[in-house]
mmCIF file of the N, C-alpha and C atoms, coordinates in Angstrom:
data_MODEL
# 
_entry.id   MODEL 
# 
loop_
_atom_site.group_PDB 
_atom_site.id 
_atom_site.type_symbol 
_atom_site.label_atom_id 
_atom_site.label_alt_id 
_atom_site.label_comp_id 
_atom_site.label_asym_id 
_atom_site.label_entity_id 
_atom_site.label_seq_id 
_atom_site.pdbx_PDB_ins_code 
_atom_site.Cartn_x 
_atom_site.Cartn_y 
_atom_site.Cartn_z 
_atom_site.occupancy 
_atom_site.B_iso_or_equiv 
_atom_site.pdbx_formal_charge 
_atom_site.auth_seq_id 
_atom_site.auth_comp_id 
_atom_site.auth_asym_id 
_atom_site.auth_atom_id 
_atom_site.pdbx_PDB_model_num 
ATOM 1   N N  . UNK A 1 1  ? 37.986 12.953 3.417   1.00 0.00 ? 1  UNK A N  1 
ATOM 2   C CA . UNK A 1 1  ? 38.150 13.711 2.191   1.00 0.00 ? 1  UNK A CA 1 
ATOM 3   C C  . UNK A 1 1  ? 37.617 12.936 0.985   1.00 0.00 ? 1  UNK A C  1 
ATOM 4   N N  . UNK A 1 2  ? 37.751 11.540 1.150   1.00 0.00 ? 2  UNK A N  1 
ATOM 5   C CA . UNK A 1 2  ? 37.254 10.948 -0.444  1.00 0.00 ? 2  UNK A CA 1 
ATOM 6   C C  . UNK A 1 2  ? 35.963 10.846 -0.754  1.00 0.00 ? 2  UNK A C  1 
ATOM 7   N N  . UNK A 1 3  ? 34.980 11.537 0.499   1.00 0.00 ? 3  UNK A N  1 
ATOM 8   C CA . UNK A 1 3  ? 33.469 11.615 0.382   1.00 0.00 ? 3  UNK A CA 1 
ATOM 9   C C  . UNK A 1 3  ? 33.479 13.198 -0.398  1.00 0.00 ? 3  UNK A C  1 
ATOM 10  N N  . UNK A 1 4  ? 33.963 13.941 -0.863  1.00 0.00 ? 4  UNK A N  1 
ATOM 11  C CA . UNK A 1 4  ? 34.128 15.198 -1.401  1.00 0.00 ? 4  UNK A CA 1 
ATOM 12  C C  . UNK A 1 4  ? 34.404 15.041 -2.104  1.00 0.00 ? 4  UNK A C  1 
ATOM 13  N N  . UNK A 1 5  ? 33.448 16.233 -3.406  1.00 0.00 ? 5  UNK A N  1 
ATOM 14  C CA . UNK A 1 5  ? 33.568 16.375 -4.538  1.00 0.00 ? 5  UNK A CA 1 
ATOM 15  C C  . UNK A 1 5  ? 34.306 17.107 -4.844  1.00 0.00 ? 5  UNK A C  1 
ATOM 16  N N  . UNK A 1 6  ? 34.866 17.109 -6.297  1.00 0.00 ? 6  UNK A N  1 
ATOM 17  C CA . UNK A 1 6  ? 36.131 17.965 -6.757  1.00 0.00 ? 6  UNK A CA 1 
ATOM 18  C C  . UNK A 1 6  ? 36.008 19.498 -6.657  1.00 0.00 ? 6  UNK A C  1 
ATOM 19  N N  . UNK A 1 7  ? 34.701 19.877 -6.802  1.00 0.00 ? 7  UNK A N  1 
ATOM 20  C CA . UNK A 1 7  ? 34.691 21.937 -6.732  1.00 0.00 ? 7  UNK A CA 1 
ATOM 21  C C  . UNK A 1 7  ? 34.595 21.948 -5.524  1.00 0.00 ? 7  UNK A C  1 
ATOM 22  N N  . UNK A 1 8  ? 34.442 21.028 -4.420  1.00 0.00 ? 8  UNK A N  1 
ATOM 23  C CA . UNK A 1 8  ? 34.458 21.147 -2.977  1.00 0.00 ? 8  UNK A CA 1 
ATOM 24  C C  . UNK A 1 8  ? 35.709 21.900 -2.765  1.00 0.00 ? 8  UNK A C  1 
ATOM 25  N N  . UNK A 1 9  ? 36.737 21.693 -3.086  1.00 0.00 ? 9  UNK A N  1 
ATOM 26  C CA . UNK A 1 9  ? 38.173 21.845 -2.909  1.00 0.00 ? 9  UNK A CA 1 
ATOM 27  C C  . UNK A 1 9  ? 38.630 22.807 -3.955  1.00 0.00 ? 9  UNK A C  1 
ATOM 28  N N  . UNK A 1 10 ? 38.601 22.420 -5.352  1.00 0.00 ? 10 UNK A N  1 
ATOM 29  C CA . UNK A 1 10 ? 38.850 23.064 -6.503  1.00 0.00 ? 10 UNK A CA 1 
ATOM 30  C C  . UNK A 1 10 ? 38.069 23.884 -6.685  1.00 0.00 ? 10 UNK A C  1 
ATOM 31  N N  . UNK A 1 11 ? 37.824 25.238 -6.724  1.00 0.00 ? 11 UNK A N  1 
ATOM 32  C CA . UNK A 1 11 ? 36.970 26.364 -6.608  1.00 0.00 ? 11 UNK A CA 1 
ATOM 33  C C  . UNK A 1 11 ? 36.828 26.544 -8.453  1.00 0.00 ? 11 UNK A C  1 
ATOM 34  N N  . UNK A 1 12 ? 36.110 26.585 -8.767  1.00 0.00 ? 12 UNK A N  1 
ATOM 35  C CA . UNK A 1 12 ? 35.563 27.032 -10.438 1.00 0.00 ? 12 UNK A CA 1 
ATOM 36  C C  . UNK A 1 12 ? 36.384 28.126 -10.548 1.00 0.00 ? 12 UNK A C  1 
ATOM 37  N N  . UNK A 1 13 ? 37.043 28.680 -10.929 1.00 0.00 ? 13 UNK A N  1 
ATOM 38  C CA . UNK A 1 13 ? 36.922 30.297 -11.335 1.00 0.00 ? 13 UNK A CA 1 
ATOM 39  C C  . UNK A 1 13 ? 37.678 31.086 -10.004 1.00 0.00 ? 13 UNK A C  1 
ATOM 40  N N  . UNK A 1 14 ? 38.488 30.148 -9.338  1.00 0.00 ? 14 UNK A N  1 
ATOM 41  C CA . UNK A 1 14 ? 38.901 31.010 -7.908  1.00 0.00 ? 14 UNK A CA 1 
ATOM 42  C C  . UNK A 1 14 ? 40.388 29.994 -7.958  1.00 0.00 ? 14 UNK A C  1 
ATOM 43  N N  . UNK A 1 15 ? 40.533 29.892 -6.712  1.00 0.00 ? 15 UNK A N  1 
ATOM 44  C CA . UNK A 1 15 ? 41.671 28.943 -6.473  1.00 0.00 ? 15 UNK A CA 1 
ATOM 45  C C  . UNK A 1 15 ? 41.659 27.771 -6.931  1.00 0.00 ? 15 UNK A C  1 
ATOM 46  N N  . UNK A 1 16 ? 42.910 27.190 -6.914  1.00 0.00 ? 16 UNK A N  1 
ATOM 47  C CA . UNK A 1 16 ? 43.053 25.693 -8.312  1.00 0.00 ? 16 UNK A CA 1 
ATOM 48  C C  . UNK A 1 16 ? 43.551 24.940 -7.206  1.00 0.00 ? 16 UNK A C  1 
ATOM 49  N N  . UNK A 1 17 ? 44.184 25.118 -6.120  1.00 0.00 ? 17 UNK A N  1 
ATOM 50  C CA . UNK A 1 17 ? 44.601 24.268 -5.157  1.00 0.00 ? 17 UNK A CA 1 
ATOM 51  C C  . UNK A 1 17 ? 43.782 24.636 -3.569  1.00 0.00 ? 17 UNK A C  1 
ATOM 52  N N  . UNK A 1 18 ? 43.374 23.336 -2.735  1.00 0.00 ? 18 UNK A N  1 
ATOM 53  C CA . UNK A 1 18 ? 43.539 24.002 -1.402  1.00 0.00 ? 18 UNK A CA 1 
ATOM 54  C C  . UNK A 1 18 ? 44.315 24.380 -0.471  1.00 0.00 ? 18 UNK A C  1 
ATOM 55  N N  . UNK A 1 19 ? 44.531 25.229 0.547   1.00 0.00 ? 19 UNK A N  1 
ATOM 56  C CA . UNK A 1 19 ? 45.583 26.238 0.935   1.00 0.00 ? 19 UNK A CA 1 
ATOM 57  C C  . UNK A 1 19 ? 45.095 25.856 2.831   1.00 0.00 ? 19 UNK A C  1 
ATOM 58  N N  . UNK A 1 20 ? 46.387 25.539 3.376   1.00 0.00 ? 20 UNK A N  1 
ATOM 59  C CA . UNK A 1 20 ? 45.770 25.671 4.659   1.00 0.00 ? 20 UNK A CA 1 
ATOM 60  C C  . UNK A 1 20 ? 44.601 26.291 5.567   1.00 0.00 ? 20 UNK A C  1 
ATOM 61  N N  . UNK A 1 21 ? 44.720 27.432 4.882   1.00 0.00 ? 21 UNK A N  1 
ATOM 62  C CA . UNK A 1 21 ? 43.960 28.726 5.788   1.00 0.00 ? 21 UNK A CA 1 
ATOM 63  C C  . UNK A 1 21 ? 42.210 28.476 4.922   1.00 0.00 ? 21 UNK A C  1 
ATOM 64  N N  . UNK A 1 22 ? 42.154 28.120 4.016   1.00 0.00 ? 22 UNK A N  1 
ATOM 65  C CA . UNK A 1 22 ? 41.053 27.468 3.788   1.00 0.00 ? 22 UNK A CA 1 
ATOM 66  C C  . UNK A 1 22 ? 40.267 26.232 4.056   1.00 0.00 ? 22 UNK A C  1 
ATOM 67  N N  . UNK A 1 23 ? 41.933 25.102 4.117   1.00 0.00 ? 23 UNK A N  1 
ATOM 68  C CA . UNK A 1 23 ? 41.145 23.665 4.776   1.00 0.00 ? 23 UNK A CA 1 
ATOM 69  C C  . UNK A 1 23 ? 40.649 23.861 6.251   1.00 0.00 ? 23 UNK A C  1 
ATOM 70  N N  . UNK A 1 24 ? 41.241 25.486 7.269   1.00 0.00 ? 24 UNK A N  1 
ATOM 71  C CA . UNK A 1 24 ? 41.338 25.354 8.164   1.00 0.00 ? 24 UNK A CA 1 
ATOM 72  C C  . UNK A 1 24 ? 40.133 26.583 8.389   1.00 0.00 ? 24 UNK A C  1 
ATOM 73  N N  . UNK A 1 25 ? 39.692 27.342 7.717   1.00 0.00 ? 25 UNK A N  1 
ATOM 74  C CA . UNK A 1 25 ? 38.631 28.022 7.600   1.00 0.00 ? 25 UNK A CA 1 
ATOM 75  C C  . UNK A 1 25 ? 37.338 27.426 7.445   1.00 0.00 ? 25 UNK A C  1 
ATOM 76  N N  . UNK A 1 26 ? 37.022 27.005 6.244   1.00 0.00 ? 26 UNK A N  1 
ATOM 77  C CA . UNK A 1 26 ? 36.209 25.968 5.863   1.00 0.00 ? 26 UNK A CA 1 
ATOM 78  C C  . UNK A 1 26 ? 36.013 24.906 6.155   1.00 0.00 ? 26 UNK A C  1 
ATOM 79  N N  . UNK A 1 27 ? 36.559 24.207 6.490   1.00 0.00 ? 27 UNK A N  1 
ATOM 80  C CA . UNK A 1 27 ? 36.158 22.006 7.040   1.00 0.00 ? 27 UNK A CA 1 
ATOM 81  C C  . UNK A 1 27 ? 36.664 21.987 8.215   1.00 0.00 ? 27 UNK A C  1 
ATOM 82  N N  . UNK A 1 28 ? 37.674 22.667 8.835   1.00 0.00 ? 28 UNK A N  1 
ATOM 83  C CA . UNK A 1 28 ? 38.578 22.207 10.054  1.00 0.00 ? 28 UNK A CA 1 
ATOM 84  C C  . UNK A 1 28 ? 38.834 22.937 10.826  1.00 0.00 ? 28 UNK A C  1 
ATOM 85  N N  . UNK A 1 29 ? 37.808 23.937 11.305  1.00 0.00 ? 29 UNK A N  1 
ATOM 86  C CA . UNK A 1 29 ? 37.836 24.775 12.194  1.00 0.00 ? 29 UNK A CA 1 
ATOM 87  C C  . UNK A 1 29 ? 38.227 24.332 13.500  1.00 0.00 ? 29 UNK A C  1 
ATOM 88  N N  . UNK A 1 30 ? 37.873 23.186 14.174  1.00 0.00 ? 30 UNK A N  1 
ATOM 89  C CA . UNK A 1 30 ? 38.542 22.906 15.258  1.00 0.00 ? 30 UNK A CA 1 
ATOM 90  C C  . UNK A 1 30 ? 39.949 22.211 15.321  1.00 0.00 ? 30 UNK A C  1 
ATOM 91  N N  . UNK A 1 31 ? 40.678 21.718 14.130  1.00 0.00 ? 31 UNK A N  1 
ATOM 92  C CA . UNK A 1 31 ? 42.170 21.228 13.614  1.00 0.00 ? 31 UNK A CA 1 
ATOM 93  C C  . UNK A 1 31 ? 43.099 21.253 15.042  1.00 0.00 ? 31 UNK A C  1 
ATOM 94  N N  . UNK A 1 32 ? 43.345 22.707 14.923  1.00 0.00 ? 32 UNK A N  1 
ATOM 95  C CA . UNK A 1 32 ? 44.162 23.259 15.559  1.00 0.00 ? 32 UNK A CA 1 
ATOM 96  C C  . UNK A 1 32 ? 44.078 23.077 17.523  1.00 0.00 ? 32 UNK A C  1 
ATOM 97  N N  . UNK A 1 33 ? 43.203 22.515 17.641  1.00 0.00 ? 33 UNK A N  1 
ATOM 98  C CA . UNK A 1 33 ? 43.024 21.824 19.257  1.00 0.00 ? 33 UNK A CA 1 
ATOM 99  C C  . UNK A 1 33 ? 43.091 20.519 19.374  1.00 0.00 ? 33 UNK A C  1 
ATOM 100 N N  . UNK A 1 34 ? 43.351 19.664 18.297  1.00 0.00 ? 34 UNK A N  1 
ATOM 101 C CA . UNK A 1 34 ? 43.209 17.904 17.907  1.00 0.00 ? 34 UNK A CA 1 
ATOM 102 C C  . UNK A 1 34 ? 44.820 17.960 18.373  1.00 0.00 ? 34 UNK A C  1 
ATOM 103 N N  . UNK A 1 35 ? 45.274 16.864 19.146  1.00 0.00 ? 35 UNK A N  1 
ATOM 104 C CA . UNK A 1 35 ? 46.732 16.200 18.991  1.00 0.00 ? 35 UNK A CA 1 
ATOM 105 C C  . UNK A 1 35 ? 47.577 17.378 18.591  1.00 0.00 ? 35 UNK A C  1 
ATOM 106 N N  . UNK A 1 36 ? 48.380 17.257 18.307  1.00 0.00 ? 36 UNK A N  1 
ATOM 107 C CA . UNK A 1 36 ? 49.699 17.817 18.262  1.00 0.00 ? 36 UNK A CA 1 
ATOM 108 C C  . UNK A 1 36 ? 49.373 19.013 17.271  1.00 0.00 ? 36 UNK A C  1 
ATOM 109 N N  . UNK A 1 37 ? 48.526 19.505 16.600  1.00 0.00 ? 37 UNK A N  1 
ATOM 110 C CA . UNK A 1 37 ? 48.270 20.135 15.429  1.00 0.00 ? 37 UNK A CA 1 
ATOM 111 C C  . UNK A 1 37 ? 48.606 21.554 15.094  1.00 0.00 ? 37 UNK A C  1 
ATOM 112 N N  . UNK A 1 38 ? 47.872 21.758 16.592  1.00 0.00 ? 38 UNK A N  1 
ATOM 113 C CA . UNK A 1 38 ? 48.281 23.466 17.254  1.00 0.00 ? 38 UNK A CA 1 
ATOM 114 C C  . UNK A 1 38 ? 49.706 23.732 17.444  1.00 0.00 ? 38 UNK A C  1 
ATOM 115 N N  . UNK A 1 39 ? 50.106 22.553 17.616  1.00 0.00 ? 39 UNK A N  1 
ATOM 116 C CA . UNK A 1 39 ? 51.869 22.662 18.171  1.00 0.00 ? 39 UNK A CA 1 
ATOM 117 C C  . UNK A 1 39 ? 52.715 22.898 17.063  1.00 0.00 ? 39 UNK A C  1 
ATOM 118 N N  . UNK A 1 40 ? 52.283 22.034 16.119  1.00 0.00 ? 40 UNK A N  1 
ATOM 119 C CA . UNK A 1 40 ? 53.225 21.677 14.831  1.00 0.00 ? 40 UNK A CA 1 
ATOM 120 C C  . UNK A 1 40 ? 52.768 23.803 13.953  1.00 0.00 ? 40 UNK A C  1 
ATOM 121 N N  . UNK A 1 41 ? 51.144 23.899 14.015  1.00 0.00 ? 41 UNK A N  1 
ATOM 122 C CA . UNK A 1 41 ? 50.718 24.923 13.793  1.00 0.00 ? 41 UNK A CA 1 
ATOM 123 C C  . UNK A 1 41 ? 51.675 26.361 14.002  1.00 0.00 ? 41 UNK A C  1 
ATOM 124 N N  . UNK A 1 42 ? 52.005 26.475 15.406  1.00 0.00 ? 42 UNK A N  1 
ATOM 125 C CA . UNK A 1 42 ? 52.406 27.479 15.777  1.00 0.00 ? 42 UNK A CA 1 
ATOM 126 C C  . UNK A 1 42 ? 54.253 27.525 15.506  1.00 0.00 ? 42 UNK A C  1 
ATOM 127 N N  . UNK A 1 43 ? 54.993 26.318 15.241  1.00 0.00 ? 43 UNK A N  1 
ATOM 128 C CA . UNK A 1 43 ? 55.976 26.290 14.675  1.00 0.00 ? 43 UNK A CA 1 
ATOM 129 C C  . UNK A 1 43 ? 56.429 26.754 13.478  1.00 0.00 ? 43 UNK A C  1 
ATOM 130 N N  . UNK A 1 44 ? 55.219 27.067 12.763  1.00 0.00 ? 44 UNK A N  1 
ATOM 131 C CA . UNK A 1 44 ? 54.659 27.126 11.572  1.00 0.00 ? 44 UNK A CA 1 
ATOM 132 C C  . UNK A 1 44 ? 54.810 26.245 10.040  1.00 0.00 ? 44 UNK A C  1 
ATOM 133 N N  . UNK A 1 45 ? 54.408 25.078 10.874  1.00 0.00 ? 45 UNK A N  1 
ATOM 134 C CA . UNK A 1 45 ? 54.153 24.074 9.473   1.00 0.00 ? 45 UNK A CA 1 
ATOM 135 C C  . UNK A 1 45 ? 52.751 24.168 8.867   1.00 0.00 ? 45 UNK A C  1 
ATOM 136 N N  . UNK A 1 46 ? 52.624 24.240 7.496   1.00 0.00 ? 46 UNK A N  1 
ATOM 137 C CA . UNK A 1 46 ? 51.815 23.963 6.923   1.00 0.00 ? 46 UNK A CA 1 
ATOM 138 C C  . UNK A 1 46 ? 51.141 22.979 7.304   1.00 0.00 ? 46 UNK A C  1 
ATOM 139 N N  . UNK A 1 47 ? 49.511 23.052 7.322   1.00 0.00 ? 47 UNK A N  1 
ATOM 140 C CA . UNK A 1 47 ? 48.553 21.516 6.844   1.00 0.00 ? 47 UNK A CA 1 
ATOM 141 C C  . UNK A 1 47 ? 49.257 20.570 6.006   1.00 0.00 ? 47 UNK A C  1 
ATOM 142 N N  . UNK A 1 48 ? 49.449 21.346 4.343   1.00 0.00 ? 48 UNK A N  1 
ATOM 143 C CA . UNK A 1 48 ? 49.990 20.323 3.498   1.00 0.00 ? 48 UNK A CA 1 
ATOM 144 C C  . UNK A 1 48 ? 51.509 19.773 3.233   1.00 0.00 ? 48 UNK A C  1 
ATOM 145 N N  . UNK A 1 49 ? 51.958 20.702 4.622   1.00 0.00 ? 49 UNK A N  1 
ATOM 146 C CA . UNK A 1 49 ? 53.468 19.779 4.600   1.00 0.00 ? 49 UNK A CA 1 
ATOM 147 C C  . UNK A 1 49 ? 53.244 18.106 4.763   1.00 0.00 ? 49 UNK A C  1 
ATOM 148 N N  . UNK A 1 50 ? 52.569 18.194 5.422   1.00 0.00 ? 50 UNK A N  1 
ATOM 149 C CA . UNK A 1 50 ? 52.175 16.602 6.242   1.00 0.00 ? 50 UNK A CA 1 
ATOM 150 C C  . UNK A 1 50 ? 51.170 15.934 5.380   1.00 0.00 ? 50 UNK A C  1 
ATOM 151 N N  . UNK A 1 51 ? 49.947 16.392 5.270   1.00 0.00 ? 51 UNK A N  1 
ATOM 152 C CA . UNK A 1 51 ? 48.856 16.112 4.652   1.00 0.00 ? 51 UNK A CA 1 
ATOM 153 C C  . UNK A 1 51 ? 48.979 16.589 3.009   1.00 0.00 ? 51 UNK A C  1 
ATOM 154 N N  . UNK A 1 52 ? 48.836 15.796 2.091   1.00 0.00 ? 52 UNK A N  1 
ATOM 155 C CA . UNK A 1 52 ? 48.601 15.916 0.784   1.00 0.00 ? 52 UNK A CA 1 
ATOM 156 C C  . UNK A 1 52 ? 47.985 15.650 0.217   1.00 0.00 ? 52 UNK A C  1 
ATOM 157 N N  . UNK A 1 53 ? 47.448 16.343 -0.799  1.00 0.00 ? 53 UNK A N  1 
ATOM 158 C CA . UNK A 1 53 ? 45.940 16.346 -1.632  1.00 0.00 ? 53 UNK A CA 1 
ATOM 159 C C  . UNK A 1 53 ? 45.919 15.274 -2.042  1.00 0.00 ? 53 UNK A C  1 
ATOM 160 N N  . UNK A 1 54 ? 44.591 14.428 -1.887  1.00 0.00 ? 54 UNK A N  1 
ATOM 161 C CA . UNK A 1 54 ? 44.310 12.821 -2.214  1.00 0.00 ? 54 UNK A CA 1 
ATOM 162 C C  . UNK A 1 54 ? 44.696 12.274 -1.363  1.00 0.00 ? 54 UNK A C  1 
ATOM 163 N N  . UNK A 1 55 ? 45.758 11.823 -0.761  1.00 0.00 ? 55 UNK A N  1 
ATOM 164 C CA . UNK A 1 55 ? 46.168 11.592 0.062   1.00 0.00 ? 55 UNK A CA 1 
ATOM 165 C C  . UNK A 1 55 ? 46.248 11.718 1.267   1.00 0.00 ? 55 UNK A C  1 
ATOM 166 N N  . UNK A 1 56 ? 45.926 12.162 2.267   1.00 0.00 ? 56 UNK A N  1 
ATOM 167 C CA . UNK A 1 56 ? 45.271 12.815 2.949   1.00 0.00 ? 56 UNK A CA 1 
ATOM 168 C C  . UNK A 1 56 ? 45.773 12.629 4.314   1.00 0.00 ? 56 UNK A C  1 
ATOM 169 N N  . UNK A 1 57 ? 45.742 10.975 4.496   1.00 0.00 ? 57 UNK A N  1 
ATOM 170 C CA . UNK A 1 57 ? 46.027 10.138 6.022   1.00 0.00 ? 57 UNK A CA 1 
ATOM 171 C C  . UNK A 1 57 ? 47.290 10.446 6.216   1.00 0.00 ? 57 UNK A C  1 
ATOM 172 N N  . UNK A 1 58 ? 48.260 10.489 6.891   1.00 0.00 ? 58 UNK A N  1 
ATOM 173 C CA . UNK A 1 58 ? 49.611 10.496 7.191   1.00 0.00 ? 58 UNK A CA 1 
ATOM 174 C C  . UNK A 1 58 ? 49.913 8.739  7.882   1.00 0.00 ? 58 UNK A C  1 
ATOM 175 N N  . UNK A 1 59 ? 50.123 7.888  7.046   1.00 0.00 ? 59 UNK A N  1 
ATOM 176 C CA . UNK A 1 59 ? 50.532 6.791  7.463   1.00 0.00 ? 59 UNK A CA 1 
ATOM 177 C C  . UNK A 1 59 ? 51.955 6.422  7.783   1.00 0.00 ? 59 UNK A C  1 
ATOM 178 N N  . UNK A 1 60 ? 52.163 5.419  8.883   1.00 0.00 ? 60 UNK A N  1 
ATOM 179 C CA . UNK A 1 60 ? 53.191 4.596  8.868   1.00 0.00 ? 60 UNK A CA 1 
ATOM 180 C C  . UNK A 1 60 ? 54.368 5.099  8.411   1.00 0.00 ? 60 UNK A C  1 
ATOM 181 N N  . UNK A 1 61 ? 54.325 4.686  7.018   1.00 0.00 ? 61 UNK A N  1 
ATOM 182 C CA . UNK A 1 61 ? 55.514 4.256  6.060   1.00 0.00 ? 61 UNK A CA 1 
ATOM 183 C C  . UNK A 1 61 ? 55.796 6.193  5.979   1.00 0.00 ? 61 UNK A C  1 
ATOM 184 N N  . UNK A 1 62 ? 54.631 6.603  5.609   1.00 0.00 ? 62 UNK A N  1 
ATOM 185 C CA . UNK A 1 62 ? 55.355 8.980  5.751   1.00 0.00 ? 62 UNK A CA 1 
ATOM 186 C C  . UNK A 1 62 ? 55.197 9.184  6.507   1.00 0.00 ? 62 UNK A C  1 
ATOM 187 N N  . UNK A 1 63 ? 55.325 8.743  7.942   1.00 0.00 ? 63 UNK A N  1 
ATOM 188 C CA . UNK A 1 63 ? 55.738 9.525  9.221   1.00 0.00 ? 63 UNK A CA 1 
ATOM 189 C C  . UNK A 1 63 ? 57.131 9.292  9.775   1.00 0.00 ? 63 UNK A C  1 
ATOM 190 N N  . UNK A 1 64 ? 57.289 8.334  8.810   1.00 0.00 ? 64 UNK A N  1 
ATOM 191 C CA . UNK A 1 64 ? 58.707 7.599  9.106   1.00 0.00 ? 64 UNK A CA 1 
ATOM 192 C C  . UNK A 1 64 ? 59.809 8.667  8.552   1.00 0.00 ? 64 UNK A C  1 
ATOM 193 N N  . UNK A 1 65 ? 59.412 8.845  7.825   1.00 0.00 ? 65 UNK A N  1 
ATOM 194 C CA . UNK A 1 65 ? 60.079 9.721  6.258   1.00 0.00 ? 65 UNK A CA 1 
ATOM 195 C C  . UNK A 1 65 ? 59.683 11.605 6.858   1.00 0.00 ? 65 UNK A C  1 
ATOM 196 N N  . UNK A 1 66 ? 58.851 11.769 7.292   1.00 0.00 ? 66 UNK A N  1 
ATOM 197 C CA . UNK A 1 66 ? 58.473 13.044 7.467   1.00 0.00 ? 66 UNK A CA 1 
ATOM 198 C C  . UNK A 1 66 ? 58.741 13.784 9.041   1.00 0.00 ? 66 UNK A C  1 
ATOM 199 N N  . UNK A 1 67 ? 58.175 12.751 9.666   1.00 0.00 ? 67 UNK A N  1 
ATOM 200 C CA . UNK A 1 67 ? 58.205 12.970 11.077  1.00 0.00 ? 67 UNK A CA 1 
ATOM 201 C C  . UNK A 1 67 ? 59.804 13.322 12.287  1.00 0.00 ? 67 UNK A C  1 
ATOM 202 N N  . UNK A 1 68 ? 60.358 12.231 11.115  1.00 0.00 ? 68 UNK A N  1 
ATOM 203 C CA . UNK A 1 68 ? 61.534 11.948 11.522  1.00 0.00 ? 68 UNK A CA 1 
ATOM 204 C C  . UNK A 1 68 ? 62.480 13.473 11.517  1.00 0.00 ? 68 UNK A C  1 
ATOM 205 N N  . UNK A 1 69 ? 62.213 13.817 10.524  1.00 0.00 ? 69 UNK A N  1 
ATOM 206 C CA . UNK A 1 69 ? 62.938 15.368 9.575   1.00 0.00 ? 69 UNK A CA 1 
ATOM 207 C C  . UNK A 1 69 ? 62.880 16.297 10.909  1.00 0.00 ? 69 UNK A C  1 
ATOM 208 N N  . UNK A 1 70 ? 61.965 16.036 12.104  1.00 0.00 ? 70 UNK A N  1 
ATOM 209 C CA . UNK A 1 70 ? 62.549 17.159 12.968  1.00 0.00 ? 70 UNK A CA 1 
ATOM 210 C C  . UNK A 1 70 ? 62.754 15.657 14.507  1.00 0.00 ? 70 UNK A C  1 
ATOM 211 N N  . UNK A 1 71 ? 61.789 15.126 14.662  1.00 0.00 ? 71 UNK A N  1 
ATOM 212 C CA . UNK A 1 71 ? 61.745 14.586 16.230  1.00 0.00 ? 71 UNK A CA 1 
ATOM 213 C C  . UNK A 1 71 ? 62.047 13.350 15.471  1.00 0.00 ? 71 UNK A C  1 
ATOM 214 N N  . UNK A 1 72 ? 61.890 12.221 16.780  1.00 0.00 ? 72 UNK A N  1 
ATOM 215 C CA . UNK A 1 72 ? 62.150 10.368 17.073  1.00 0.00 ? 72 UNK A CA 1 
ATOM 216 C C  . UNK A 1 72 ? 60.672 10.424 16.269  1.00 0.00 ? 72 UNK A C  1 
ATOM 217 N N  . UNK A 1 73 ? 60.602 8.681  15.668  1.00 0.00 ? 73 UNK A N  1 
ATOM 218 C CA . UNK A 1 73 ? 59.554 8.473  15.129  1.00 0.00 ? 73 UNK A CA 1 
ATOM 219 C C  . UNK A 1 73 ? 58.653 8.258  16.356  1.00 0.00 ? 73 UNK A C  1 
ATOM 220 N N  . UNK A 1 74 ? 57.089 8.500  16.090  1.00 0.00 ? 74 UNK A N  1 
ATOM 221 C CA . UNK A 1 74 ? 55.615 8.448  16.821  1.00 0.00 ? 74 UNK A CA 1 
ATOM 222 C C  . UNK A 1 74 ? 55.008 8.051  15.485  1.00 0.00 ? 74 UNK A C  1 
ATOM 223 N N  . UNK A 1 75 ? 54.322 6.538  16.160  1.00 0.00 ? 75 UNK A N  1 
ATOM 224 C CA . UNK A 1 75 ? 53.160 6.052  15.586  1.00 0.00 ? 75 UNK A CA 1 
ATOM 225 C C  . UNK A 1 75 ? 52.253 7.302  15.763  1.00 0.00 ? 75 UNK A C  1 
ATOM 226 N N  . UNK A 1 76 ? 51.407 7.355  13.883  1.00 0.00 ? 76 UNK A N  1 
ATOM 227 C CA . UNK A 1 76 ? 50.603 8.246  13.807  1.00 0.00 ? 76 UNK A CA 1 
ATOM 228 C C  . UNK A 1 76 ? 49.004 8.437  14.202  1.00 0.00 ? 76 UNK A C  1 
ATOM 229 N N  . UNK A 1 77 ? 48.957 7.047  14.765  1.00 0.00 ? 77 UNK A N  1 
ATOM 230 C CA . UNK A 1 77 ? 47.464 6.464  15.436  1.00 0.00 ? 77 UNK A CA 1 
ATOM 231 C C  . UNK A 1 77 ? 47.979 7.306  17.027  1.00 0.00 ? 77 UNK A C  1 
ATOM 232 N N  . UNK A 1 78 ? 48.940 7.263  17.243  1.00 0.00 ? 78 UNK A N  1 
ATOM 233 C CA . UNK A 1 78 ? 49.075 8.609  18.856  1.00 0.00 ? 78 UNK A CA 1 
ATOM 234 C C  . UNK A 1 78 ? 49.314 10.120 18.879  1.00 0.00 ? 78 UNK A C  1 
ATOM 235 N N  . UNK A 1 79 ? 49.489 10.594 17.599  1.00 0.00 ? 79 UNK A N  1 
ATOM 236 C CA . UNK A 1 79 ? 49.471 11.506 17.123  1.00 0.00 ? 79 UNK A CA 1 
ATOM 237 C C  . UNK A 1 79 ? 48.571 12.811 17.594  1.00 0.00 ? 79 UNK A C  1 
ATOM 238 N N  . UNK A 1 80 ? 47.069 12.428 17.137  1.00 0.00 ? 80 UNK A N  1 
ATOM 239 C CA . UNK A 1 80 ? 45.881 12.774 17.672  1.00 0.00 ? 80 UNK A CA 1 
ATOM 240 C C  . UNK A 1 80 ? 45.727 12.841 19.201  1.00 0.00 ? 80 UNK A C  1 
ATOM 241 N N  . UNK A 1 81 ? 46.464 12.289 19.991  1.00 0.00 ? 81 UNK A N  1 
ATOM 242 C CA . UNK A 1 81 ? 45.647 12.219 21.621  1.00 0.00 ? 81 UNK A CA 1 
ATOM 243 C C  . UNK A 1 81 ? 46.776 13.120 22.387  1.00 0.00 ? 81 UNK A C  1 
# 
């Protein structure tokens, strides 16, 4: 994400924030078959429950804090596989 420019995301004259169904329309069409994504997906969590604008990575220290809120903690480097 930090190789992207700001109207990449921020639409001129349209939407002021990005919205799942757009990060997942537009950039991340395959998301939803990566690691756990589809799973968390169909539970129906948001992209940006987890993931937040600028911010982006889900590290360590907020999976601890986030992850926890439903399951046992999982390192987020196993996340993906």
């Amino acid at each position: 994400m930090s190789g992207l420019l700001c109207h990449q995301c921020h639409k001129p004259h349209g939407e002021i924030k990005p919205t799942s169904a757009t990060c997942i329309g537009e950039c991340h069409k395959n998301e939803a078959s990566v690691g756990q994504h589809g799973f968390h997906m169909k539970k129906g969590l948001d992209c940006l429950y987890c993931h937040k604008p600028h911010s982006w990575v889900v590290g360590q220290d907020r999976a601890r804090t986030l992850c926890t809120k439903c399951h046992p903690f999982k390192d987020p480097k196993t996340f993906i596989y």
